[in-house]
C-alpha positions as a printed NumPy array, in Angstrom:
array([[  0.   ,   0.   ,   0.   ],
       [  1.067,   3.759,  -1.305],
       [  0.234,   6.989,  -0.327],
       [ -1.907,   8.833,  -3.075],
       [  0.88 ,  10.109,  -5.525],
       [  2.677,   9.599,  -9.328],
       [  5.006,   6.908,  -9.089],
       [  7.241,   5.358, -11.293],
       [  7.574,   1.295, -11.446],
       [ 10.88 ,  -0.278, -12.612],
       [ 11.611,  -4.028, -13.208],
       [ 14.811,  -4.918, -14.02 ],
       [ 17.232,  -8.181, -13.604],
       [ 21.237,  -8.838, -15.065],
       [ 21.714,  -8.919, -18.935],
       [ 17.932,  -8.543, -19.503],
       [ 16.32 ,  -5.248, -20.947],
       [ 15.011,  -3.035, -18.129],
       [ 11.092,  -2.745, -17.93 ],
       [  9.939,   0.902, -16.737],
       [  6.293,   2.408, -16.672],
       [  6.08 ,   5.915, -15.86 ],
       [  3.257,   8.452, -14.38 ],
       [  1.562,   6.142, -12.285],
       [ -1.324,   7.791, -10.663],
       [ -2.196,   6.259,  -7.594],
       [ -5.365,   7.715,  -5.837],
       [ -6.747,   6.876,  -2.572],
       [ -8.316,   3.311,  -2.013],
       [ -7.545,   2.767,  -5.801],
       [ -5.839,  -0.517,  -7.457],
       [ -4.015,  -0.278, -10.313],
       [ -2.85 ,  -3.14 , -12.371],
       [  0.499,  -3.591, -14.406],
       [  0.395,  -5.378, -17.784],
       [  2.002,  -8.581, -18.058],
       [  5.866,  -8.062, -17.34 ],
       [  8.204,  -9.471, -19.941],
       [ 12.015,  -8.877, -19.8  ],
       [ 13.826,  -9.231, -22.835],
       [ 17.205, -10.542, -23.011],
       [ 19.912,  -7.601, -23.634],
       [ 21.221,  -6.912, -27.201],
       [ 23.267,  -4.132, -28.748],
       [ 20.845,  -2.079, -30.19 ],
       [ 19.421,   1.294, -30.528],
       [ 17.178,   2.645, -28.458],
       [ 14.42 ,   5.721, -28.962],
       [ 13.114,   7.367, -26.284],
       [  9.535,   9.278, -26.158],
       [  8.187,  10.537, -23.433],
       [  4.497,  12.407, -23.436],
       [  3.673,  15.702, -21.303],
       [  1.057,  14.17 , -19.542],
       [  1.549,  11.64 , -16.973],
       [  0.441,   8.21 , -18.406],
       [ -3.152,   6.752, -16.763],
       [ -2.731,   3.   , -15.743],
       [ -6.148,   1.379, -16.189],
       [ -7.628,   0.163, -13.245],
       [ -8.57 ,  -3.354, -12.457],
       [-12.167,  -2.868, -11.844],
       [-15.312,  -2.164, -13.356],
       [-15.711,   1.164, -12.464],
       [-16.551,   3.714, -14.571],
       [-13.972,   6.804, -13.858],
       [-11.834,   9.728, -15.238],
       [ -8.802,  11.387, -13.878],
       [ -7.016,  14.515, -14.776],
       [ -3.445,  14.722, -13.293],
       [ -1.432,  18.009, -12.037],
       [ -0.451,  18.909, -15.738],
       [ -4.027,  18.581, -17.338],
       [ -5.717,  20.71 , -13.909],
       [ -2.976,  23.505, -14.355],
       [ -2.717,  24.207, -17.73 ],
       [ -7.11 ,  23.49 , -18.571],
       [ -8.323,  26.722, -19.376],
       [-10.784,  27.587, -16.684],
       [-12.882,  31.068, -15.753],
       [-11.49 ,  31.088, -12.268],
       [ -9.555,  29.517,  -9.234],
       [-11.544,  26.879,  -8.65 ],
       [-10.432,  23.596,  -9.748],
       [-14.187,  21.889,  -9.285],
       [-14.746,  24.145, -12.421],
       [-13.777,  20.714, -14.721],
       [-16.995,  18.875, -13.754],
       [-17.719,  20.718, -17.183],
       [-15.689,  18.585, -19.481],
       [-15.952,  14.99 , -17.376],
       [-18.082,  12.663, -19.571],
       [-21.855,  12.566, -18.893],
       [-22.399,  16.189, -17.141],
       [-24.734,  17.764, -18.63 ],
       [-26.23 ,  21.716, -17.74 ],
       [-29.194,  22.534, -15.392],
       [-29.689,  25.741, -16.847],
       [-32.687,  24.729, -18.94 ],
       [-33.215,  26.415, -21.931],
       [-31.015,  29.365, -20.893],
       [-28.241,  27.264, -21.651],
       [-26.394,  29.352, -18.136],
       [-23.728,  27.7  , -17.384],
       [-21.744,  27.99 , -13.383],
       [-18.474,  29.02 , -13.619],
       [-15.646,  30.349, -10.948],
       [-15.154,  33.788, -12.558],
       [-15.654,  34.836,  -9.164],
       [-13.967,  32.426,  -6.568],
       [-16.044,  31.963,  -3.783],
       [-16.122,  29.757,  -0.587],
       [-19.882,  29.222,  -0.902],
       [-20.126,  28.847,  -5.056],
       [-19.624,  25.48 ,  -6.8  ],
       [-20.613,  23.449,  -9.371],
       [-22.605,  21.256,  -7.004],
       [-26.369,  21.612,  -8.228],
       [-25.615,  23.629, -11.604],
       [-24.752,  19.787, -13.171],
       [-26.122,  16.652, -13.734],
       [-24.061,  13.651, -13.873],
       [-25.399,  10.745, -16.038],
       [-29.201,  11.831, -15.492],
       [-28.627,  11.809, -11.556],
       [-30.938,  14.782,  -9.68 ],
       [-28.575,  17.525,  -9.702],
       [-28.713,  18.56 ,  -5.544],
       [-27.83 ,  15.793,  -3.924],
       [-26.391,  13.108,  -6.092],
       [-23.028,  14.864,  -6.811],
       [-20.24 ,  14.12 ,  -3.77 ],
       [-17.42 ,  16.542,  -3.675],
       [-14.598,  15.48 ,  -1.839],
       [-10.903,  17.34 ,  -1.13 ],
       [ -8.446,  15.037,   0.798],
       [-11.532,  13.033,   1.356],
       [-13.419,  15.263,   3.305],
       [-16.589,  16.266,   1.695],
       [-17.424,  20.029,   0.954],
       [-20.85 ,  19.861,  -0.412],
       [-22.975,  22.267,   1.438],
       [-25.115,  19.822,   3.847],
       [-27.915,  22.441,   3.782],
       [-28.948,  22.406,   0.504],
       [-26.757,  20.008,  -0.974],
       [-26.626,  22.7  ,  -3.945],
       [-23.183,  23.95 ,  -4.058],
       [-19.35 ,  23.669,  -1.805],
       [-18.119,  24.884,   1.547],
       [-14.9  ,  25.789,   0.46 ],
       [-12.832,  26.375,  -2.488],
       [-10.595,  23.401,  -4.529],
       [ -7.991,  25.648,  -5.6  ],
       [ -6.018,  25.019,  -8.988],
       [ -2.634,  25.419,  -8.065],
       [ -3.035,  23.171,  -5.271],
       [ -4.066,  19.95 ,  -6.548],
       [ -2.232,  17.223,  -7.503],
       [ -5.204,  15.404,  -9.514],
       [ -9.211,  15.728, -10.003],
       [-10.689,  12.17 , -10.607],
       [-14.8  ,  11.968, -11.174],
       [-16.28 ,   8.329, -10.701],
       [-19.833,   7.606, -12.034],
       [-20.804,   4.402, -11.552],
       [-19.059,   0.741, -10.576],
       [-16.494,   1.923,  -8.579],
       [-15.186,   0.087,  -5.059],
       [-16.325,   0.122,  -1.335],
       [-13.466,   2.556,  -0.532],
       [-15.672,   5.127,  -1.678],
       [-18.369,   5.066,   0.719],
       [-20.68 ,   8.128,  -1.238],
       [-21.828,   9.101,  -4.249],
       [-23.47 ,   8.01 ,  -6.526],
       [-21.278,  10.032,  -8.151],
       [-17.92 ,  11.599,  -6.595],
       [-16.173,  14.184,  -7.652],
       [-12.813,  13.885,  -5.628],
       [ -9.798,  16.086,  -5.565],
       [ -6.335,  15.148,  -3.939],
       [ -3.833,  17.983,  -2.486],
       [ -0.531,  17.993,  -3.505],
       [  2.585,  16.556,  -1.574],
       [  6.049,  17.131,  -0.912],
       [  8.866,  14.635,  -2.044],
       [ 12.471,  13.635,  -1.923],
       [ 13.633,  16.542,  -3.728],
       [ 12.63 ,  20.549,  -2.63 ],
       [ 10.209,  22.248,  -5.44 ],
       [  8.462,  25.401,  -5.169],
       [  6.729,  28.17 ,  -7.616],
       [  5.679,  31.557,  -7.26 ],
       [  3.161,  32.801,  -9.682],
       [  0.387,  35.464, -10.213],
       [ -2.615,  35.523, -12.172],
       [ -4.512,  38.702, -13.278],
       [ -7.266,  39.612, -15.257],
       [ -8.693,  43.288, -16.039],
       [-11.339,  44.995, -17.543],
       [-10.04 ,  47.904, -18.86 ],
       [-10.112,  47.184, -22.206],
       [-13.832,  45.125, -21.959],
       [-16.185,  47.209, -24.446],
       [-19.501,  48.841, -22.554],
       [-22.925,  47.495, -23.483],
       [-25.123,  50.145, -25.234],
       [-27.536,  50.059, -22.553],
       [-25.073,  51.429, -20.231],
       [-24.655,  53.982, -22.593],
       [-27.739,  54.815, -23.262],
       [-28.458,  55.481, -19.324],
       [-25.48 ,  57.551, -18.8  ],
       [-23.847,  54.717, -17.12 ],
       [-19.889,  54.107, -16.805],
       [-19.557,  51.164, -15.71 ],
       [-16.522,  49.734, -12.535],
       [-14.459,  47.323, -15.153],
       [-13.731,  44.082, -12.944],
       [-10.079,  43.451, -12.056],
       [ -9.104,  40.16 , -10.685],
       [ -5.298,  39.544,  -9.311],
       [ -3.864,  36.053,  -7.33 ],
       [ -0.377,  36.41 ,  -6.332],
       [  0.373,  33.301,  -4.757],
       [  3.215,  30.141,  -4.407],
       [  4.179,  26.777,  -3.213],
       [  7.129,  25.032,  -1.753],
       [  7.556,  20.94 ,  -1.022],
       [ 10.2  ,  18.488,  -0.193],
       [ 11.892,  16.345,   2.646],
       [ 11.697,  17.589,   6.352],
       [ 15.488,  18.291,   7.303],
       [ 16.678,  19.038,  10.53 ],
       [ 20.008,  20.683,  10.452],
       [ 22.874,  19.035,  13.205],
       [ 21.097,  15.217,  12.897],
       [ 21.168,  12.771,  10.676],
       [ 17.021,  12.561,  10.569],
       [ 15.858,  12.099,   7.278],
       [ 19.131,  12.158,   5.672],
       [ 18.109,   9.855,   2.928],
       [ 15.091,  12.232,   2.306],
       [ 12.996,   9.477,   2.648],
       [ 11.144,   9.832,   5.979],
       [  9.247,  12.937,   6.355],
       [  7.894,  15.745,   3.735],
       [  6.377,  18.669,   3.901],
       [  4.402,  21.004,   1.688],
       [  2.841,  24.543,   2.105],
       [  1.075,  26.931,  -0.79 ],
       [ -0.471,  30.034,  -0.404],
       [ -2.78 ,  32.436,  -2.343],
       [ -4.615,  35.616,  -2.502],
       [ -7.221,  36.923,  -4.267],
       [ -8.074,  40.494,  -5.015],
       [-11.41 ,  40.315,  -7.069],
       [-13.488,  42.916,  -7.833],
       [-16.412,  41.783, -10.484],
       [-17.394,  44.216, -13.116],
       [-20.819,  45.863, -11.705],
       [-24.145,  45.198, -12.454],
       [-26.341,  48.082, -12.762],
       [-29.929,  47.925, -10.21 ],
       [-32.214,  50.597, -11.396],
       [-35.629,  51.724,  -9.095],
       [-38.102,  54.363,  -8.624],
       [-37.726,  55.969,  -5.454],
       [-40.663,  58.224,  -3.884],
       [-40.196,  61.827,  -5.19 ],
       [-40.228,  65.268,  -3.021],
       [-43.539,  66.32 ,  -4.862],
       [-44.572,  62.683,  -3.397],
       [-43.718,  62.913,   0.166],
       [-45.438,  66.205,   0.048],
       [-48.76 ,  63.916,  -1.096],
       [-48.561,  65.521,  -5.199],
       [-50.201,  62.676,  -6.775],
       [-51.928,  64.588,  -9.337],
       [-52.074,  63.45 , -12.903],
       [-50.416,  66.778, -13.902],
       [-46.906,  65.938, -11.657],
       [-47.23 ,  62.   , -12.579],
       [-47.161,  63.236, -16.725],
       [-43.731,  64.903, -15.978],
       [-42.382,  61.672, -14.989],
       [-42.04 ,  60.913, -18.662],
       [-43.494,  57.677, -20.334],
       [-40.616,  55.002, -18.903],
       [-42.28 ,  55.405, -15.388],
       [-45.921,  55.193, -16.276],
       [-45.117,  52.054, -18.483],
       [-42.487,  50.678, -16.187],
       [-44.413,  51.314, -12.68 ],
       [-47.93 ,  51.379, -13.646],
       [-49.202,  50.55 , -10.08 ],
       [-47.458,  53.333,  -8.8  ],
       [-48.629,  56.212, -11.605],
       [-51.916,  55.96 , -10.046],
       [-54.098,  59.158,  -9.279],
       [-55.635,  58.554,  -5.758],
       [-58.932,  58.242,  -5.958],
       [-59.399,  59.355,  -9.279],
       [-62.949,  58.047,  -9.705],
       [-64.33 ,  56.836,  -6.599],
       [-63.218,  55.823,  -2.753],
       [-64.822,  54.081,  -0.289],
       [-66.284,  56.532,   2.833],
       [-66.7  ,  59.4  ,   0.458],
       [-63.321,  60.11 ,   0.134],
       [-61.749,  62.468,  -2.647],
       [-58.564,  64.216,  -3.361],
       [-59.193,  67.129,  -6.063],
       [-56.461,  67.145,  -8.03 ],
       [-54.473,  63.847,  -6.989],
       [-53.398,  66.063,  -3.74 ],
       [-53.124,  64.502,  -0.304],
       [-53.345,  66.29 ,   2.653],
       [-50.454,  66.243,   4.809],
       [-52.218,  65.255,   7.738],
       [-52.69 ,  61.885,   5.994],
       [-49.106,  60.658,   5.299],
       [-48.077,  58.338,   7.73 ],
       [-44.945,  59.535,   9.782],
       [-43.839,  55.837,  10.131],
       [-43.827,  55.787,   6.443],
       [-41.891,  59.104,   5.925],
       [-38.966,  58.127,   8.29 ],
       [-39.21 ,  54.862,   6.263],
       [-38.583,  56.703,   3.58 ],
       [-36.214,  58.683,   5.276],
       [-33.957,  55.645,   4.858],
       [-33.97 ,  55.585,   1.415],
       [-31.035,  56.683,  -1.008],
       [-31.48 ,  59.407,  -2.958],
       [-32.648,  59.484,  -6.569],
       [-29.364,  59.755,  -8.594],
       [-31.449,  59.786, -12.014],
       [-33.833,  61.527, -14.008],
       [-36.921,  59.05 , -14.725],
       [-37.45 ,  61.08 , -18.54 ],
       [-35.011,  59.952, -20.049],
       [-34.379,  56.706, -18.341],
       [-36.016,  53.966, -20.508],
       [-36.583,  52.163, -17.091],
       [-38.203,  55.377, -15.834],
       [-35.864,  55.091, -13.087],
       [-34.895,  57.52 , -10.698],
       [-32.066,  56.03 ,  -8.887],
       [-29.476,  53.462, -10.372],
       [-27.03 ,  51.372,  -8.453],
       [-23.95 ,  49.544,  -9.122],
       [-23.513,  46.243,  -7.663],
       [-19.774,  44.407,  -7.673],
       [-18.896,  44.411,  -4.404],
       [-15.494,  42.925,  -3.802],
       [-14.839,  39.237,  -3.17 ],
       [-11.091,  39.085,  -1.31 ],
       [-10.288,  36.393,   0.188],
       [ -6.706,  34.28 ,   0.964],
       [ -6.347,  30.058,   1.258],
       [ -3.767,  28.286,   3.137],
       [ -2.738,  24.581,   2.252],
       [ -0.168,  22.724,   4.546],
       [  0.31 ,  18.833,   4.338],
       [  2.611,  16.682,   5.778],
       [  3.866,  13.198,   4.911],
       [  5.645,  10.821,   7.481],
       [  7.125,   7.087,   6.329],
       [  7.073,   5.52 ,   9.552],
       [  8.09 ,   2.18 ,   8.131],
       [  7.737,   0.237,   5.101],
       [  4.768,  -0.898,   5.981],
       [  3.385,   1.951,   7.746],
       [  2.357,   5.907,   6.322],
       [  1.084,   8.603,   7.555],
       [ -0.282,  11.764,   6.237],
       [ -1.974,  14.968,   7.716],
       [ -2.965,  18.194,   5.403],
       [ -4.927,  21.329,   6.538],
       [ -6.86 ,  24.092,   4.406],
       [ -7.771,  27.151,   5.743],
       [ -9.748,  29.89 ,   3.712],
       [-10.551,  32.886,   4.369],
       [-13.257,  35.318,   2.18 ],
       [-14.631,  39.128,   3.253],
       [-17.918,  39.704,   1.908],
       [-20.066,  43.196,   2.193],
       [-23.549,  41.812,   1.334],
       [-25.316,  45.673,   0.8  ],
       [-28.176,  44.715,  -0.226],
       [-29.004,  41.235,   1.566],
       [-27.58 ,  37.792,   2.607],
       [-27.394,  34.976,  -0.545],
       [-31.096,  36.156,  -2.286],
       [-33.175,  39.012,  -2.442],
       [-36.875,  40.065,  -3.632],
       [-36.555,  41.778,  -6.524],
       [-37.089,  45.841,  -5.75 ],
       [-34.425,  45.781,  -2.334],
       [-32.542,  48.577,  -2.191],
       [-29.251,  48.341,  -0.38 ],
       [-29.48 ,  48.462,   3.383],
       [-29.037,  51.411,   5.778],
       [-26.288,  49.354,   7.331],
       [-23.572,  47.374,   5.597],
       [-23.881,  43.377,   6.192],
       [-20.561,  42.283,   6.286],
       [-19.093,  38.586,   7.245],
       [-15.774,  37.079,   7.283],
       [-16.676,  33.404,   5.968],
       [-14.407,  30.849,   7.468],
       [-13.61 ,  27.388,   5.559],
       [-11.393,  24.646,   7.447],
       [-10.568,  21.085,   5.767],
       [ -8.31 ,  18.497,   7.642],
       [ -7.586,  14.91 ,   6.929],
       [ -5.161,  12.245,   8.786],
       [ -4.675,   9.226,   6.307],
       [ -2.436,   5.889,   7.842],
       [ -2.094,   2.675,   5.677],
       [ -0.416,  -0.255,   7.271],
       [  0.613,  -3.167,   5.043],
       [  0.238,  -6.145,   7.375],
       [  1.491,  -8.618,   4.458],
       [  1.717,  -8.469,   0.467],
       [ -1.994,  -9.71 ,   0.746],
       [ -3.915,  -7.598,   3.361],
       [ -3.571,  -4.017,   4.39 ],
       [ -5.944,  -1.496,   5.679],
       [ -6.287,   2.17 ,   5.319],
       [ -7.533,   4.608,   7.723],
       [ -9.255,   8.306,   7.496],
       [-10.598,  11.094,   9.104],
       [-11.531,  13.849,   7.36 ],
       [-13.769,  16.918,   8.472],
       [-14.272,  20.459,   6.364],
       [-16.527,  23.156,   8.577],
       [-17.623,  26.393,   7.184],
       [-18.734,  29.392,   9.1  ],
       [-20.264,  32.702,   7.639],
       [-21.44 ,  34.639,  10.408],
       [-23.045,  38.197,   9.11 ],
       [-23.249,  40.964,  11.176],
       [-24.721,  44.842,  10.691],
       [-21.953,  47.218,  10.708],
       [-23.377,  49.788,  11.522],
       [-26.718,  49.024,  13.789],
       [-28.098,  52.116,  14.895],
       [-28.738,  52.921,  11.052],
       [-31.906,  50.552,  11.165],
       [-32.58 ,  51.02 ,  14.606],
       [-36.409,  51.9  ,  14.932],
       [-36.239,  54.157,  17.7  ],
       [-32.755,  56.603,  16.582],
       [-35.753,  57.173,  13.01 ],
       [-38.178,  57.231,  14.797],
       [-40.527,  54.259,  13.621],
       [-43.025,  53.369,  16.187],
       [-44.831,  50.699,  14.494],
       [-44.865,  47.586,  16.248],
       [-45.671,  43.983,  14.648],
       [-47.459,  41.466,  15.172],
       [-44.626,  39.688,  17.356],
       [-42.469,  41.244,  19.665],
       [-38.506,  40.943,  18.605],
       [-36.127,  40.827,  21.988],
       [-33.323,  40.752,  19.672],
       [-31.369,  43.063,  17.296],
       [-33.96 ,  46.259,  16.603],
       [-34.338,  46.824,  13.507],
       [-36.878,  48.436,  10.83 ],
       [-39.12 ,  46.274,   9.378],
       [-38.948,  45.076,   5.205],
       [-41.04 ,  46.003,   3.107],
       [-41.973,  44.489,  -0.417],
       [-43.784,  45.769,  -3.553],
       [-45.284,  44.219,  -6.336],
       [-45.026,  45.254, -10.163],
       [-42.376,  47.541,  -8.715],
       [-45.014,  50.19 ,  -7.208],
       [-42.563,  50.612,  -4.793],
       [-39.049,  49.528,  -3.164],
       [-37.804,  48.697,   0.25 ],
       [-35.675,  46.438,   2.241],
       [-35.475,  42.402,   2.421],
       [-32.667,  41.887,   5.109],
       [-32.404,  39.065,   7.982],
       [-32.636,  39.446,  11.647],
       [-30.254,  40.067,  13.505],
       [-29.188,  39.006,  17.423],
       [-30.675,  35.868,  17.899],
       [-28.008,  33.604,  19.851],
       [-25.979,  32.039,  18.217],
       [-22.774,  30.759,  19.783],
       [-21.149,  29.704,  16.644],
       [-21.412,  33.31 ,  14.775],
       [-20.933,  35.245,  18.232],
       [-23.212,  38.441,  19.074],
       [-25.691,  39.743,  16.644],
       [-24.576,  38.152,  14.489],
       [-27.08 ,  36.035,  11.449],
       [-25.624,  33.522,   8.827],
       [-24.57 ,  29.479,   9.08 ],
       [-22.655,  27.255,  10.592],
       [-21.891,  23.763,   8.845],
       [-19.598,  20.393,   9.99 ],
       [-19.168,  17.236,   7.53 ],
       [-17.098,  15.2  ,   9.458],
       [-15.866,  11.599,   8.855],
       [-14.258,   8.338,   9.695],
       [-13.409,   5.486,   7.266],
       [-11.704,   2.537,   7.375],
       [-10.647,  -0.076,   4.071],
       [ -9.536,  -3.148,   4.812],
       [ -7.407,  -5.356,   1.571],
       [ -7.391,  -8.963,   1.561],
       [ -6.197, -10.595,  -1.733],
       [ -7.328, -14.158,  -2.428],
       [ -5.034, -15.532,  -4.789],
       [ -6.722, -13.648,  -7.857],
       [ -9.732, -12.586,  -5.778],
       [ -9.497,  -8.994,  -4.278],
       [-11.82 ,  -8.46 ,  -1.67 ],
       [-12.283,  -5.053,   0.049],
       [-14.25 ,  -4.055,   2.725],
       [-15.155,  -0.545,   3.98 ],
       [-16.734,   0.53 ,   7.593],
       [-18.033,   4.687,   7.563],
       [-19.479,   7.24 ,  10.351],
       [-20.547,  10.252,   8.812],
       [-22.311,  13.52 ,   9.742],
       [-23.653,  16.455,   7.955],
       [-24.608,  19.158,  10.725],
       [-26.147,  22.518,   9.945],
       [-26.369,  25.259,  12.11 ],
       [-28.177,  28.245,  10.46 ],
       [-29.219,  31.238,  12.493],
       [-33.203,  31.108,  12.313],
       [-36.364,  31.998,  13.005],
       [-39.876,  31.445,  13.472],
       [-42.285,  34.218,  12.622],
       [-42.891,  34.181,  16.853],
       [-39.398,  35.084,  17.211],
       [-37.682,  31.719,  18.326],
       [-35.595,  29.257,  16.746],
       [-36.764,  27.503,  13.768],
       [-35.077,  25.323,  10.736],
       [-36.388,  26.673,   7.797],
       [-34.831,  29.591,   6.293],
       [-38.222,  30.529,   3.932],
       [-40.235,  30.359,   6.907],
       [-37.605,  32.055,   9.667],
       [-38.024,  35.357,   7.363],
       [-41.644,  35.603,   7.602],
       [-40.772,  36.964,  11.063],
       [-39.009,  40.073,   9.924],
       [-42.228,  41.031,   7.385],
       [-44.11 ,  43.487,   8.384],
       [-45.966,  44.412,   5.441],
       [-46.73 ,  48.704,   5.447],
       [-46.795,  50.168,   2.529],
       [-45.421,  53.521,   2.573],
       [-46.776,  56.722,   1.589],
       [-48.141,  56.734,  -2.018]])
């Protein structure tokens, strides 16, 4: 039994030929087979050598159905990002789950929380769920939703990518299909790189429509400095390790400075003439023809035929006396219109550029100990690190939010460790044991809180429930964009994991494995024992204030639904 690396296999014997088979990928649990060895008996001769780029795939000896890419094909693949879980795309049998938009998910941005998981379908298999993504054998698919990764398989990192579909041994205790990356290693001899990647957008052409609205556009620039550096543990002053054999070590780090090319968010705010109650049909003309086709439900003239109670406003005017001064300091909250609606097509009066940046840094250290001949041992670590500003909301939105009083920003924490140890009792029977665990944290907190605290507006409505936790002002939704507002989370319920007021998820995939080897003559016979957990802990809430498990119904507690003035 070998640890998970390329290995070269050489036969030879006196005054016959030498027998050598190079680029021998050897992932974990797998079992390769040689061909038939034959040595030839030594004549003077000539002798060609060719040797490929690409590290040469032994097939295996089982029935399972599997590809591999090795270090050269991940590094030099052209993909959109960092992330090596990007080449799902060109494994056989993955198909799109865009539909008939034909979208397809790509790393342009590397995040912690974005992967391919759920955005392909392997074979026909249901796309959340089915798909097992594995680094160092811990698995990083999010347990919530099983829809996408906890942490990022970085390119420059990984030593091989293999996907397995169907067939494959009890080593590989999920599925049914695994997509399973393997870190790289140090060896005998020190190697290192230092690199950067960079991307920018100066040169990208704008779109007419951000011409046409006046709109220049932040170009996206995307830098990652970053490096690596392997080999044998030395220890200056001893003779430890002195045939480089024993222990290795290995260490790579990167950052990433991304900032995505903005995305323009257009809305019709409440006017001046409108917070002073001008509804009239004379003021809603001047708006120009983008707003009364764009927000029909809001170029209304109040009670321009008939109310209920008698009521009637000559001349689309509402007396001050019936604005509502909770919905003013609402209001109050609002940004101000940047835009005029005339000549916006959208008959918008307030645009908004949304690319906030996505920086983050990863950390890979693994270390390899030969104990024995019979007996290895490896450990590796990953720690990530991402800063995220979420303005407008945390992971989705209702169409119409406009960013939020306060900033929501989180510092989303990935960790991945694994301990692997094979012993080789005989030729015949060895065993393999793992523990692996990746945990992801992404607690979101208000950076400022006093800028959606009811009281410092003042807003003095109160809801149906009471809230003991964070204060903050209520959101408010509008349909056939009549009118904008807020759609953020609450904030302050406990939540040990994310600390004080603090809203987001906390998620653990631990595991522990153990393959056993017995060979039978020509029988192999494997056998496979596995605890595993997938533990969520996501910062909810019923709509009666306490804890609750579903994130669609948790929100209901936070809407209040009050429409504002007009």
């Amino acid at each position: 039994m070998v640890a998970p690396g390329i290995y070269t296999v050489e036969v030879s014997a006196p005054g016959l030929q030498t027998f050598e088979e190079r680029g021998i990928v050897m992932n974990q649990g797998n079992t390769l087979a040689l061909p038939k060895v034959v040595l030839q008996v030594e004549t003077n001769k000539e002798q060609v050598e060719v040797i490929s780029g690409a590290d040469v795939i032994v097939p295996l000896d089982t029935g399972q159905s599997s590809q591999t890419l090795n270090r050269e094909m991940v590094e030099q693949l052209s993909i959109v990002g960092r992330d090596a879980a990007e080449l799902i795309k060109i494994m056989p049998g993955m198909a799109m789950t865009g539909g008939l938009g034909q979208g397809m998910w790509n790393s342009y941005t590397t995040a912690s929380n974005s992967g391919p998981i759920g955005a392909f379908s392997a074979n026909g298999t249901q796309p959340n769920g089915a798909i097992t993504l594995t680094s160092d054998g811990a698995s990083l698919v999010d347990p919530g939703c099983q829809c996408t990764q906890t942490a990022n398989t970085n390119q420059n990192q990984v030593a091989q990518v293999t996907i397995l579909t169907s067939a494959y041994g009890a080593e590989f205790a999920k599925g049914p299909v695994v997509f399973q990356s393997i870190g790289k290693s140090g060896g005998s001899q020190f190697h290192g790189q230092a690199y950067l990647y960079a991307r920018n957008g100066t040169f990208n052409a704008q779109d007419s429509f951000s011409k046409s609205q006046g709109i220049q556009p932040v170009w996206d620039t995307y830098y990652y400095p970053g490096g690596d550096l392997g080999g044998p543990v030395i220890i200056p002053g001893t003779h430890f390790n002195k045939n480089h054999d024993k222990l290795f070590f290995y260490a790579a780090y990167e950052y990433m400075d991304q900032h995505p090319q903005s995305s323009l968010f257009q809305y019709f705010l409440p006017t001046q003439q409108m917070l002073q109650g001008n509804f009239g049909p004379a003021y809603l003309a001047t708006l120009g023809p983008g707003f009364a086709n764009s927000h029909p439900d809001a170029n209304v003239v109040p009670c321009a035929s008939a109310c209920n109670a008698g009521l009637s406003f000559p001349g689309g005017m509402l007396p001050q006396s019936l604005l509502d001064p909770n919905s003013l300091a609402y209001i109050g909250t609002f940004p101000k219109p940047n835009a005029d609606p005339v000549t916006n097509l959208a008959g918008a009066n307030y645009n908004y550029l949304y690319g906030p940046p996505v920086n983050r840094w990863e950390l890979r250290l693994r270390g390899d100990y030969s104990v024995s001949d019979n007996t290895r041992v490896y450990v590796s670590w990953n720690r990530q690190r991402e800063y995220d500003q979420n303005p407008i909301s945390v992971w989705w939105w209702v169409g119409g939010s406009l960013p939020y009083p306060s900033q929501q920003p989180a510092i989303q924490k990935s960790e991945i460790y694994s301990a692997n140890l094979v012993h080789t009792f005989s030729p015949r029977l060895t065993n393999e044991f793992l523990f692996a665990e990746a945990t992801f944290l992404n607690p979101v907190k208000l950076s400022n809180p006093a800028a959606v605290n009811p009281a410092a507006l003042p807003f003095s409505m109160k809801g149906l429930f009471s809230d003991p936790f964070t204060p903050q002002i209520p959101n408010v939704f509008g349909f056939n964009s009549a009118i904008s507002g807020y759609s953020a989370p609450t904030y302050g319920e406990p939540w040990p994991a994310g600390g004080t007021n603090a809203f987001g998820k906390y998620s653990q995939t631990p595991s522990i494995s153990d393959n056993l080897t017995k060979v039978w003559g020509d029988a192999h016979v494997e056998g496979r024992g596995v605890w595993r957990l997938r533990a969520q802990q996501p910062d909810l809430r019923r709509v009666d204030g306490r804890s609750a498990r579903g994130r669609g119904v948790r929100e209901l507690g936070r809407h209040q639904h009050q429409q504002p003035a007009g």
